[in-house]
PDB file of N, CA, C and O in Angstrom:
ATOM      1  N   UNK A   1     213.286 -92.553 -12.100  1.00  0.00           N
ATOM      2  CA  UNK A   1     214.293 -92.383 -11.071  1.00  0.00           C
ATOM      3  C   UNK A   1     214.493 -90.900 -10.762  1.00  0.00           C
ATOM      4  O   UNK A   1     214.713 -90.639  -9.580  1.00  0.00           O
ATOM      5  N   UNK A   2     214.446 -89.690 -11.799  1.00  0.00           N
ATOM      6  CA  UNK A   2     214.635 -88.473 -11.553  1.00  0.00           C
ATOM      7  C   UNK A   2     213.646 -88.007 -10.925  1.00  0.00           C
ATOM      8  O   UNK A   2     213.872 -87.241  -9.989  1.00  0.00           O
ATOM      9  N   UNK A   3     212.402 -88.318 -11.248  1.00  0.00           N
ATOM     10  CA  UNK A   3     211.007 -88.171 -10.651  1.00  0.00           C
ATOM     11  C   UNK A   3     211.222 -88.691  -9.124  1.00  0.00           C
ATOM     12  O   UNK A   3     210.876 -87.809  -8.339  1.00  0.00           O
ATOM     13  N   UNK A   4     211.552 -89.516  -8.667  1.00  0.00           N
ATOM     14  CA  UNK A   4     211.530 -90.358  -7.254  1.00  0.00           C
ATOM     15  C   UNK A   4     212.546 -89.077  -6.235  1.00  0.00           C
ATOM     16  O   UNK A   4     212.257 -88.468  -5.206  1.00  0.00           O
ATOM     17  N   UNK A   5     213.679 -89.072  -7.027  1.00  0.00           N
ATOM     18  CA  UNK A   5     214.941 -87.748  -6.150  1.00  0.00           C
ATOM     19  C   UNK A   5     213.959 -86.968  -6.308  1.00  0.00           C
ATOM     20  O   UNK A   5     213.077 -87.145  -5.468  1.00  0.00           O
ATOM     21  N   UNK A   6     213.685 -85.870  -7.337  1.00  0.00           N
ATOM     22  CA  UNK A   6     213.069 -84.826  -7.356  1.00  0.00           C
ATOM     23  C   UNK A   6     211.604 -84.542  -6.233  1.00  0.00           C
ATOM     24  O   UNK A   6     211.467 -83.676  -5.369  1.00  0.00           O
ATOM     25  N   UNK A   7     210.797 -85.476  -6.601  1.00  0.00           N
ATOM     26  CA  UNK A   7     209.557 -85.299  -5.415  1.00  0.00           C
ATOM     27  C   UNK A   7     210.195 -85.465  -3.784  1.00  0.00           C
ATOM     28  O   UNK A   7     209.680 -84.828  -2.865  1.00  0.00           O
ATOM     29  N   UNK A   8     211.418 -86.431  -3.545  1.00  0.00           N
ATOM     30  CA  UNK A   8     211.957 -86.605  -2.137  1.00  0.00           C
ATOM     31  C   UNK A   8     212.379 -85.169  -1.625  1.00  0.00           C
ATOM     32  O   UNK A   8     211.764 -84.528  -0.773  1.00  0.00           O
ATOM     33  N   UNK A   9     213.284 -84.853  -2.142  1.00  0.00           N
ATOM     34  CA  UNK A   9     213.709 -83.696  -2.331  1.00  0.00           C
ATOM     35  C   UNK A   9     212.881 -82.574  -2.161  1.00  0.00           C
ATOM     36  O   UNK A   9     213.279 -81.846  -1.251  1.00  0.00           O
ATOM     37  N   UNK A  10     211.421 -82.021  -2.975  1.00  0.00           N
ATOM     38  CA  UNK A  10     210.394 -81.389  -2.462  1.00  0.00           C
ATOM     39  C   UNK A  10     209.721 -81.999  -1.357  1.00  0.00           C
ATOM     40  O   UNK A  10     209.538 -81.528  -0.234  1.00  0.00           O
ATOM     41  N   UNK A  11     209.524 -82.631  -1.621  1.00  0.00           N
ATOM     42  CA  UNK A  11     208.860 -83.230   0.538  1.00  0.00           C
ATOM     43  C   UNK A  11     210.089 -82.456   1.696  1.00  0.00           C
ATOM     44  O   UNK A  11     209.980 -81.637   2.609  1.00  0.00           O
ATOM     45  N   UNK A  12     211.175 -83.167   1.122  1.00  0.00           N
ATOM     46  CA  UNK A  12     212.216 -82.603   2.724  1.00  0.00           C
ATOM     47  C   UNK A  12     212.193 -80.947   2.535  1.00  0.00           C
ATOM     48  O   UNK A  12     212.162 -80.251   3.550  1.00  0.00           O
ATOM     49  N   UNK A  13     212.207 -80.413   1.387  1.00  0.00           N
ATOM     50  CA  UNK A  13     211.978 -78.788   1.618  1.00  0.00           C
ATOM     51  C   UNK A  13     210.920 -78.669   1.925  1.00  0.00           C
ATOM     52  O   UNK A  13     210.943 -78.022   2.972  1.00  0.00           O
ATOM     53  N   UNK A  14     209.435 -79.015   1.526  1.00  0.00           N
ATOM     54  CA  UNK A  14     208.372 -78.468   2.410  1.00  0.00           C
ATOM     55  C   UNK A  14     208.364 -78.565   4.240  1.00  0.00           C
ATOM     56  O   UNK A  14     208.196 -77.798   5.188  1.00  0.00           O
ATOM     57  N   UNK A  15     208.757 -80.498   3.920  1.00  0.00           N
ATOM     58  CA  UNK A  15     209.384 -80.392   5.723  1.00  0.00           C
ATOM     59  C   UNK A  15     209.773 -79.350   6.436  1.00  0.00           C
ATOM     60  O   UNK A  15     209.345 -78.691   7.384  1.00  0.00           O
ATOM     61  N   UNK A  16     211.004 -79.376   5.505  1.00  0.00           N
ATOM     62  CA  UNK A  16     211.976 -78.146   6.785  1.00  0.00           C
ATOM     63  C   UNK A  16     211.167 -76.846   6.539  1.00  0.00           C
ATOM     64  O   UNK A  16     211.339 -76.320   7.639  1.00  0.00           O
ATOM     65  N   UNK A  17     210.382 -75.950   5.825  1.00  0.00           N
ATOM     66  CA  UNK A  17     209.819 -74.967   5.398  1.00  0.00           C
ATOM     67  C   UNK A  17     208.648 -75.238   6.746  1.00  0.00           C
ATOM     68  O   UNK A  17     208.597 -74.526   7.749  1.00  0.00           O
ATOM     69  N   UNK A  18     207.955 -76.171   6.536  1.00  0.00           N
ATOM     70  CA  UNK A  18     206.629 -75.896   7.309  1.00  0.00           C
ATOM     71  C   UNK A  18     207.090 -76.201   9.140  1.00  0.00           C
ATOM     72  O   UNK A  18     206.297 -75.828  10.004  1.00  0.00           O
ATOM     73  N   UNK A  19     208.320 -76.845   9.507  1.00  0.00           N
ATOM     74  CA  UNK A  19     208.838 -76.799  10.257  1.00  0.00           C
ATOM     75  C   UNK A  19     209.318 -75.344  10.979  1.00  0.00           C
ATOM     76  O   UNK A  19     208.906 -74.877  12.041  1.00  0.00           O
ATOM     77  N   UNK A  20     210.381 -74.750  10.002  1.00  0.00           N
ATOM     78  CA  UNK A  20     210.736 -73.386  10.655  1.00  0.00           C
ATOM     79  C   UNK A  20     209.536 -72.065  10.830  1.00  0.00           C
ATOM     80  O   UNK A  20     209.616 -71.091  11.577  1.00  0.00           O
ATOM     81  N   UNK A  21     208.489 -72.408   9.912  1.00  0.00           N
ATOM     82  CA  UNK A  21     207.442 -71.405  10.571  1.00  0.00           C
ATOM     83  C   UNK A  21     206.863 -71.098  11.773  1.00  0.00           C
ATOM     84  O   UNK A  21     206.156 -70.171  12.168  1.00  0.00           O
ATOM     85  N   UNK A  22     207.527 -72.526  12.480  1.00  0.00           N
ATOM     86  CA  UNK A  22     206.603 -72.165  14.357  1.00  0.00           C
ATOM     87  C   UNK A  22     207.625 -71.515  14.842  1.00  0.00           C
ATOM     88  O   UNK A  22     208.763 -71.974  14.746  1.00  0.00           O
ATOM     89  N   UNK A  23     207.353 -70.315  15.449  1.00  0.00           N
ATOM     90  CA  UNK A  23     208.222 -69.760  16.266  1.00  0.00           C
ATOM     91  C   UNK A  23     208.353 -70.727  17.886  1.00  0.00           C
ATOM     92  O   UNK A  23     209.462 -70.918  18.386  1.00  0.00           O
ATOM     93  N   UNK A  24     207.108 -71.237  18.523  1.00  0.00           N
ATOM     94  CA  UNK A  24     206.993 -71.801  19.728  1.00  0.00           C
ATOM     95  C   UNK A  24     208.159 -72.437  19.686  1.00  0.00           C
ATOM     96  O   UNK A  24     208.788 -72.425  20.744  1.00  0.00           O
ATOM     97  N   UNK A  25     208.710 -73.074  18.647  1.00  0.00           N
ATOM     98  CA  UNK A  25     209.502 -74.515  18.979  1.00  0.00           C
ATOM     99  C   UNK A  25     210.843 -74.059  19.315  1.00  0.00           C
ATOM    100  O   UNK A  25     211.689 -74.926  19.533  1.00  0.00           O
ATOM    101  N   UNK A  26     211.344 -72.160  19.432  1.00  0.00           N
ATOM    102  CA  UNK A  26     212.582 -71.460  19.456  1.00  0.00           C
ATOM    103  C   UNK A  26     212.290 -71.358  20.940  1.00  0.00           C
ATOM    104  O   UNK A  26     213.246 -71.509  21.700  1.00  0.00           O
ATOM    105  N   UNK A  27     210.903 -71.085  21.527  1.00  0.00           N
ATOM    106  CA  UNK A  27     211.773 -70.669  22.744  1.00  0.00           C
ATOM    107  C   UNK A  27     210.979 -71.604  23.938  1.00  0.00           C
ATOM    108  O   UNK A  27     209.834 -71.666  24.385  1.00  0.00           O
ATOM    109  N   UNK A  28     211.957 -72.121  24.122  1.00  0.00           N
ATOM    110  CA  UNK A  28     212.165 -73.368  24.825  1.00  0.00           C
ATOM    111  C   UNK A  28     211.907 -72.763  26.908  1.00  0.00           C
ATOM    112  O   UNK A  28     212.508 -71.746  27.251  1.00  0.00           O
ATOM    113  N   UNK A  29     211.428 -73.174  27.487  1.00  0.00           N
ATOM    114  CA  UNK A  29     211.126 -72.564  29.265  1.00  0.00           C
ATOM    115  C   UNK A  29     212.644 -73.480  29.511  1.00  0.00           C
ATOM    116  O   UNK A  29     212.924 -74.518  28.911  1.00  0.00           O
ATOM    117  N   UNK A  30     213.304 -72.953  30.305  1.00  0.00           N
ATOM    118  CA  UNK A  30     214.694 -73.773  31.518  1.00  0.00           C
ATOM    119  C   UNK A  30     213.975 -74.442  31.926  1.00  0.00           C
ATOM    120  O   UNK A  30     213.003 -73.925  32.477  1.00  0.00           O
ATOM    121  N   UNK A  31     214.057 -75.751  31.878  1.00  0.00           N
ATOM    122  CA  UNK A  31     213.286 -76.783  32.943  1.00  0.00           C
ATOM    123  C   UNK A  31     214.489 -76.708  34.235  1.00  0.00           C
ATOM    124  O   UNK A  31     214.315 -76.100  35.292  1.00  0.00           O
ATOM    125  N   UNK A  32     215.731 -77.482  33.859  1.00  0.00           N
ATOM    126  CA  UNK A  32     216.274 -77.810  35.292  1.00  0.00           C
ATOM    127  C   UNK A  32     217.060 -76.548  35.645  1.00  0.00           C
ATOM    128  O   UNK A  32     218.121 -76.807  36.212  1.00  0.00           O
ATOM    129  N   UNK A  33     216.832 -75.347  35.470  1.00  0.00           N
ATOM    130  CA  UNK A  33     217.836 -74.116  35.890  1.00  0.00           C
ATOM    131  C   UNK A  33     216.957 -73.521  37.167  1.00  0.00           C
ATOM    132  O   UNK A  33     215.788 -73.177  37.345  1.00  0.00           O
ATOM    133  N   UNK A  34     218.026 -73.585  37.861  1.00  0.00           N
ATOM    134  CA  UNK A  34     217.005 -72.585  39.085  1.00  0.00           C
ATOM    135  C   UNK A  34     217.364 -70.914  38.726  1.00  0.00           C
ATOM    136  O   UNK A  34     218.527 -70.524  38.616  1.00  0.00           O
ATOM    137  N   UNK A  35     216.347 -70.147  38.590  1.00  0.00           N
ATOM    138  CA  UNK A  35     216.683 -68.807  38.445  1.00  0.00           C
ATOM    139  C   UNK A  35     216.072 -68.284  39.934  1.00  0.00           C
ATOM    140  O   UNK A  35     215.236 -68.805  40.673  1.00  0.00           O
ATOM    141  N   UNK A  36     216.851 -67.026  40.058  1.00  0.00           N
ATOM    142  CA  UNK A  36     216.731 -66.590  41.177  1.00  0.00           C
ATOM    143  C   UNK A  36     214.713 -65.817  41.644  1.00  0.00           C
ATOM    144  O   UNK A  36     214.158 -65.478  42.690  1.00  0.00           O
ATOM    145  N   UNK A  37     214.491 -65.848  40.853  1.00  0.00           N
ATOM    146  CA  UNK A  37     213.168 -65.621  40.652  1.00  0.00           C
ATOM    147  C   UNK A  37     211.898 -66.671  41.779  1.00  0.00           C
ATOM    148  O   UNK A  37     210.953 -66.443  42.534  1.00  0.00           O
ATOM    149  N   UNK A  38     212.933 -68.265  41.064  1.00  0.00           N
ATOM    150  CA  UNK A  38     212.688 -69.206  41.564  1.00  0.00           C
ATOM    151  C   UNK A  38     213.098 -70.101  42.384  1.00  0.00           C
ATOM    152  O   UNK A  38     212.714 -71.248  42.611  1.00  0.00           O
ATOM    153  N   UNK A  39     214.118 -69.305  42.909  1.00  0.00           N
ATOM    154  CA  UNK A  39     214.761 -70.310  44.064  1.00  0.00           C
ATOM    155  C   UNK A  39     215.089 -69.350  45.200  1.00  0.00           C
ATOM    156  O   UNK A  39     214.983 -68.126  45.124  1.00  0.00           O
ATOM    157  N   UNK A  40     215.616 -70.234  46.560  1.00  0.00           N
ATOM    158  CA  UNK A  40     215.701 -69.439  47.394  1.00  0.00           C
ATOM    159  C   UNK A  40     214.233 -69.044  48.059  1.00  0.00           C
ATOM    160  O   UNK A  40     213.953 -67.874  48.319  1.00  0.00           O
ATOM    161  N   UNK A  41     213.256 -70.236  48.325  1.00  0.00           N
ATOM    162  CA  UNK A  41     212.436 -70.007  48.830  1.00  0.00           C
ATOM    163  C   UNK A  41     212.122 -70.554  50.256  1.00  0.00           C
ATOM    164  O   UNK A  41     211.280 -69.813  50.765  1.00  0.00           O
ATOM    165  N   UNK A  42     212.419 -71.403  50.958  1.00  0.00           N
ATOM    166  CA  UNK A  42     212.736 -72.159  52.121  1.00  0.00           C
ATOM    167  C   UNK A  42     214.390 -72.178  52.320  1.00  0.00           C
ATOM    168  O   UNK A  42     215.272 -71.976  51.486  1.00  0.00           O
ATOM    169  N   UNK A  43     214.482 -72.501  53.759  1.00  0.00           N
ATOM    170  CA  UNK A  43     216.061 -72.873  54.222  1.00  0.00           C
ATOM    171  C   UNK A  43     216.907 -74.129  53.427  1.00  0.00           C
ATOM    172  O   UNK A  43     218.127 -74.277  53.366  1.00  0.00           O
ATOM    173  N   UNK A  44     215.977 -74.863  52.920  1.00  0.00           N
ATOM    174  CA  UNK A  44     216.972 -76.255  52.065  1.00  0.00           C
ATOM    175  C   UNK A  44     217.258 -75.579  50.897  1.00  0.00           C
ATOM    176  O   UNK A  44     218.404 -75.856  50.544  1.00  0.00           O
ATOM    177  N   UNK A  45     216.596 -74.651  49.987  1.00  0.00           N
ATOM    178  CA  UNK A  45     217.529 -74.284  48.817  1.00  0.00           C
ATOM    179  C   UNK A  45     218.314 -73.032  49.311  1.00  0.00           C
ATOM    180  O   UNK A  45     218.916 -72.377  48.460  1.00  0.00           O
ATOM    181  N   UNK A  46     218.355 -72.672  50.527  1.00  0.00           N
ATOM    182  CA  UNK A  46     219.441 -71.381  50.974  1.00  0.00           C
ATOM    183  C   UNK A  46     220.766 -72.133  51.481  1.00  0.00           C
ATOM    184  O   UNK A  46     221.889 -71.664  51.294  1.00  0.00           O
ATOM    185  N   UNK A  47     220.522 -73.360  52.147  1.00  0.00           N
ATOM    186  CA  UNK A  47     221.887 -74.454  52.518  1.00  0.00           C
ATOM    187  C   UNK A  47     222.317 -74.515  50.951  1.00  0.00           C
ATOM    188  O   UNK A  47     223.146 -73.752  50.456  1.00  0.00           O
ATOM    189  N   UNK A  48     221.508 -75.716  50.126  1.00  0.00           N
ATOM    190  CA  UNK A  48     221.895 -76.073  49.021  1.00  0.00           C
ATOM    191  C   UNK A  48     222.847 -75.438  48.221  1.00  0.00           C
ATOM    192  O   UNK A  48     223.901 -75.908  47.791  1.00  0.00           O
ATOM    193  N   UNK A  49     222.159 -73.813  47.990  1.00  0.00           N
ATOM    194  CA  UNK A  49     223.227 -72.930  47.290  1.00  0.00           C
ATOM    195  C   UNK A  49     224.673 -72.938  47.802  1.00  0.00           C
ATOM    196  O   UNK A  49     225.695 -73.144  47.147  1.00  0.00           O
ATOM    197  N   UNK A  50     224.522 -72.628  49.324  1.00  0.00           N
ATOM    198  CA  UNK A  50     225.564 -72.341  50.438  1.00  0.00           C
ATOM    199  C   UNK A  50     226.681 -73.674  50.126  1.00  0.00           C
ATOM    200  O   UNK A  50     227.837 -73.438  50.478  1.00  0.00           O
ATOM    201  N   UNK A  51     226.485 -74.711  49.650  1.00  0.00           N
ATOM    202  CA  UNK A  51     227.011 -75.643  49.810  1.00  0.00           C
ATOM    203  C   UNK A  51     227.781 -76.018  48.128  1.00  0.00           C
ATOM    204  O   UNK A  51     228.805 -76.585  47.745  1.00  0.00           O
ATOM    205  N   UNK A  52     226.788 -75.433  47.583  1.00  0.00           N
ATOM    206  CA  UNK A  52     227.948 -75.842  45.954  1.00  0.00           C
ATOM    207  C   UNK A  52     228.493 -73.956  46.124  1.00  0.00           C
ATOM    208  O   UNK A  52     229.385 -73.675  45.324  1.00  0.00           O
ATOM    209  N   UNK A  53     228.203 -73.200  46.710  1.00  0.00           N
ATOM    210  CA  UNK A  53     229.173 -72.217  45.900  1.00  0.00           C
ATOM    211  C   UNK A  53     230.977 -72.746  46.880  1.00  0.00           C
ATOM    212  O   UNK A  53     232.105 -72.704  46.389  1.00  0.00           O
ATOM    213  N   UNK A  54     230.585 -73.181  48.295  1.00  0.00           N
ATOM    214  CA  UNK A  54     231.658 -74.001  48.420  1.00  0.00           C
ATOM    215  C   UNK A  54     232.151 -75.129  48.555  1.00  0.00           C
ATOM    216  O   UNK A  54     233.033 -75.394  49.371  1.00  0.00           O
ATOM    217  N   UNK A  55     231.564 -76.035  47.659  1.00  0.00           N
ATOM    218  CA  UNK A  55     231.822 -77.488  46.921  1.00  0.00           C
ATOM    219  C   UNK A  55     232.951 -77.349  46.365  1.00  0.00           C
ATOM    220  O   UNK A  55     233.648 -78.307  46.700  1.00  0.00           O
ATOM    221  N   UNK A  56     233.580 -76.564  45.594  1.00  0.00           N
ATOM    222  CA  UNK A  56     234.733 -76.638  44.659  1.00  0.00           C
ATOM    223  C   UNK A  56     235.516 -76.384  45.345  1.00  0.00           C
ATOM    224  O   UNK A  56     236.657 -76.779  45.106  1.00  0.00           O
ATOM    225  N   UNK A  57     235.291 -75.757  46.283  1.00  0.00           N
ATOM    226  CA  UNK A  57     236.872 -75.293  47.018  1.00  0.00           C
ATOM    227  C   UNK A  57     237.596 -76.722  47.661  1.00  0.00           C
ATOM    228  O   UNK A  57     238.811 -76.911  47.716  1.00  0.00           O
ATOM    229  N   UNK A  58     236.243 -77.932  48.259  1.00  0.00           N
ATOM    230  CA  UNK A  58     236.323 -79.322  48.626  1.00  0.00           C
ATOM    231  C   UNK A  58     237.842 -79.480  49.556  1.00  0.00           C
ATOM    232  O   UNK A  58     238.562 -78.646  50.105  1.00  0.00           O
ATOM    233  N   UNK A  59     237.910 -81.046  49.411  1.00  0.00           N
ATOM    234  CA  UNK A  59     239.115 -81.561  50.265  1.00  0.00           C
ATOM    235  C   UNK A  59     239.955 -82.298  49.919  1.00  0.00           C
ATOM    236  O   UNK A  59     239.253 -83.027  49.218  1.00  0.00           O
ATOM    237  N   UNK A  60     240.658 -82.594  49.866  1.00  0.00           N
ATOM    238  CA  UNK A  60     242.053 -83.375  49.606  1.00  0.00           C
ATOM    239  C   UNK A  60     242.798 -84.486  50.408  1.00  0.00           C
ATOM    240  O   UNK A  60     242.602 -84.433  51.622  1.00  0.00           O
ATOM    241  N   UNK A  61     243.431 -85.257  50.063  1.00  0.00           N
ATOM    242  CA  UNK A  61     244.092 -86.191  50.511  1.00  0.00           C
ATOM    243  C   UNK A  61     245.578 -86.290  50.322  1.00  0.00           C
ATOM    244  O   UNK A  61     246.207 -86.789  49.389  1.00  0.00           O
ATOM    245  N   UNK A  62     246.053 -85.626  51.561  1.00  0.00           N
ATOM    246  CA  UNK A  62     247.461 -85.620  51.343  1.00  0.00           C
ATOM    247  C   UNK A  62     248.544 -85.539  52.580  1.00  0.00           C
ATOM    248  O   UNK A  62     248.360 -84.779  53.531  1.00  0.00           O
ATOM    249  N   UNK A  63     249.615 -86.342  52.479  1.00  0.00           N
ATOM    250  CA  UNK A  63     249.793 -86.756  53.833  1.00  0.00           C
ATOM    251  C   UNK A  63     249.470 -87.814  54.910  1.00  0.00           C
ATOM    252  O   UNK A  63     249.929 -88.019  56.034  1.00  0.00           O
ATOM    253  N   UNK A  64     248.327 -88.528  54.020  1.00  0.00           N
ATOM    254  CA  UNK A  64     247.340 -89.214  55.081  1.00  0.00           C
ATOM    255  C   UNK A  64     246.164 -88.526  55.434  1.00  0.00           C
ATOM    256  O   UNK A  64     245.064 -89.060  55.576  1.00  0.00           O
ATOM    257  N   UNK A  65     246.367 -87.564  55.545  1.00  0.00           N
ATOM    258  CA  UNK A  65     245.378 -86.555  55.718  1.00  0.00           C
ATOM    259  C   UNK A  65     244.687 -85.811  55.008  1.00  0.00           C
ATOM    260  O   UNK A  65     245.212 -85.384  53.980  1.00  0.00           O
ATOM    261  N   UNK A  66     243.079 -85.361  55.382  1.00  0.00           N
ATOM    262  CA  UNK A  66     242.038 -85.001  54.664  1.00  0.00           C
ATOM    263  C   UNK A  66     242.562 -83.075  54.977  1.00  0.00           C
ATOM    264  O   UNK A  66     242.555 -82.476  56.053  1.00  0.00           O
ATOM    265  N   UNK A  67     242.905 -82.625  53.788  1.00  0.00           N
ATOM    266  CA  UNK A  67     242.903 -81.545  54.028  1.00  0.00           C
ATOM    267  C   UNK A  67     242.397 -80.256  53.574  1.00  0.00           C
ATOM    268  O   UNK A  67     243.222 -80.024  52.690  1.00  0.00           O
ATOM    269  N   UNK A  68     241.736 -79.426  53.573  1.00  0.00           N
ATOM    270  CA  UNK A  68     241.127 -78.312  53.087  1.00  0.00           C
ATOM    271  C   UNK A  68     241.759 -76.852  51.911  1.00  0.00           C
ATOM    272  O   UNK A  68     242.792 -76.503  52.481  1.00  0.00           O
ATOM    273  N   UNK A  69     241.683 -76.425  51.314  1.00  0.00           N
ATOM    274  CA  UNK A  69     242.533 -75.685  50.629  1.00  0.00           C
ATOM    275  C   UNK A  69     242.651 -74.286  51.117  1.00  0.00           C
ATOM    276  O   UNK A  69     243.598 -73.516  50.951  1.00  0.00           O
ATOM    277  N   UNK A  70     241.355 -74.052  51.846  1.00  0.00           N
ATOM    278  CA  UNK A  70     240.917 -72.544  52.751  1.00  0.00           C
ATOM    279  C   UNK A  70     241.694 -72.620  54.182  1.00  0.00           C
ATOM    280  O   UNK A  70     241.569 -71.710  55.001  1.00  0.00           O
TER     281      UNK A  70
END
């Protein structure tokens, strides 16, 4: 039984040991981030931007009415 823990135990440290030696697996590429590098190349991602930097400012319902905060 001490033999069975003990060898488990050396397996999961060699694991994690032969694991943290790859550096590749730290640096990871942005898949879904647009960087400016990469965006902003046609008129649909120049709207797109145009449109969430004023998305938040959005509209409201009040009164009956749809109203703007700007």
């Amino acid at each position: 039984m001490k033999n069975t823990i003990q060898f488990t135990l050396l397996l999961a440290l060699m694991s994690v040991a032969a694991m943290s030696c790859n550096k590749d697996r730290l640096q990871v590429d942005p898949v879904n981030e647009y960087l400016s590098s990469n965006y902003y190349q046609n008129e649909e991602q120049v709207s797109a931007a145009l449109i969430g930097a004023y998305d938040p400012i959005g509209w409201t319902m009040a009164y009956g009415q749809w109203i703007s905060s700007v």
